[in-house]
N, C-alpha and C positions, 0 to 999 in steps of 0.2 A: 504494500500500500504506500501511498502519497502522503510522506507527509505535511503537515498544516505548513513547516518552514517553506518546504520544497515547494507546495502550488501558491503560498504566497509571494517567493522568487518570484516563480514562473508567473506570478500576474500583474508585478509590479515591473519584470521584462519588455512584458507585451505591451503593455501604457505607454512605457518610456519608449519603446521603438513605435509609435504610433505618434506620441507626440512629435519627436524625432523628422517622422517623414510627416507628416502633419507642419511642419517648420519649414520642411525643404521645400515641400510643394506652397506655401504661402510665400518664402521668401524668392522663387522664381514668378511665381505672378507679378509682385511686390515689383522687380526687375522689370520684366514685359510693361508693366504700366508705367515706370519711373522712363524708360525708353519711349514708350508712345506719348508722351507727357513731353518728352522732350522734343519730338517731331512737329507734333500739334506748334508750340512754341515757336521753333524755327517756320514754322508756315504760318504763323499766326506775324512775328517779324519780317517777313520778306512780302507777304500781302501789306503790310502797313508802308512797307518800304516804294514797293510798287503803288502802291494809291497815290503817295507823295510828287512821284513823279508825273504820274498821270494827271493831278492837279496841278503840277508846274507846265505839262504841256498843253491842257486845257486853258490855261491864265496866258500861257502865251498865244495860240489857235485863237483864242475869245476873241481878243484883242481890238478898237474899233477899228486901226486902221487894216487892221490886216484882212479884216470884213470887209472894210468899204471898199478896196484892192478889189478883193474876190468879188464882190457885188457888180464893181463898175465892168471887169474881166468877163464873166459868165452868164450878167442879167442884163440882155439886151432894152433895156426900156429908154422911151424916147420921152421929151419933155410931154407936158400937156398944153394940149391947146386949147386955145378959146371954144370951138367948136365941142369940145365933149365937158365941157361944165353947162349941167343943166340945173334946173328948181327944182328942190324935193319933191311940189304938187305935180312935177312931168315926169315922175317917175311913173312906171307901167308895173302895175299890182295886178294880181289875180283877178276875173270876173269883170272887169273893167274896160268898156267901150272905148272909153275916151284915151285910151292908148292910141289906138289905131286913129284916131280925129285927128291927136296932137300931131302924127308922125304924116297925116297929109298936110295938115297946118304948115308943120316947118318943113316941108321938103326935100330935108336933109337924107341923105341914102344910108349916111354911116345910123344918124338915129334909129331906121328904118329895117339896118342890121341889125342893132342893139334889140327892137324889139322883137323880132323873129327870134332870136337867141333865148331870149328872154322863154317865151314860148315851149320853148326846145326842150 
């Protein structure tokens, strides 16, 4: 038979190798998370790093002249003339006759596009 010394050894063995690897396997987690902890970080500074610059090339890109450049380059628009400023009341609304009066009244062809378009 077993004595009471011997299976009390044997179970205070088995605790202690339990705890034992109970340690190992928490202090490799411990690891793995102190490593992804420190990745996260490094991408969490190289994203803050890159935004900085992104807003130093949007402060520059914004900029008005460099707008008004590209505006005058790209956006073909000619002055305004006498001819396309009209009255608020000659503007052509929905359901409204007196578009079509107004635009034999003046004559004009470009008006006469504007309300066709309108239409459209």
């Amino acid at each position: 038979m077993i004595s009471t010394k011997t299976a009390v050894t044997a179970l205070w063995f088995t605790v202690t190798s339990f705890i034992i690897f109970g340690c190992f396997i928490l202090k490799n987690q411990v690891h793995e998370l102190e490593t992804e902890l420190k990745k996260i970080n490094q991408n969490i500074s190289t994203d803050v790093r890159n935004i900085h610059v992104l807003k130093a090339e949007w402060g520059r890109l914004n900029t008005p002249e460099r707008l008004r450049k590209l505006a005058f380059e790209h956006i073909a628009l000619d002055k305004i003339r006498a001819e396309q400023i009209i009255n608020y009341s000659a503007l052509p609304f929905e359901n409204e006759s007196s578009s079509v009066d107004l635009a034999s009244t003046k004559g004009s062809s470009e008006y006469k596009k504007l309300i066709k378009t309108h239409r459209d």
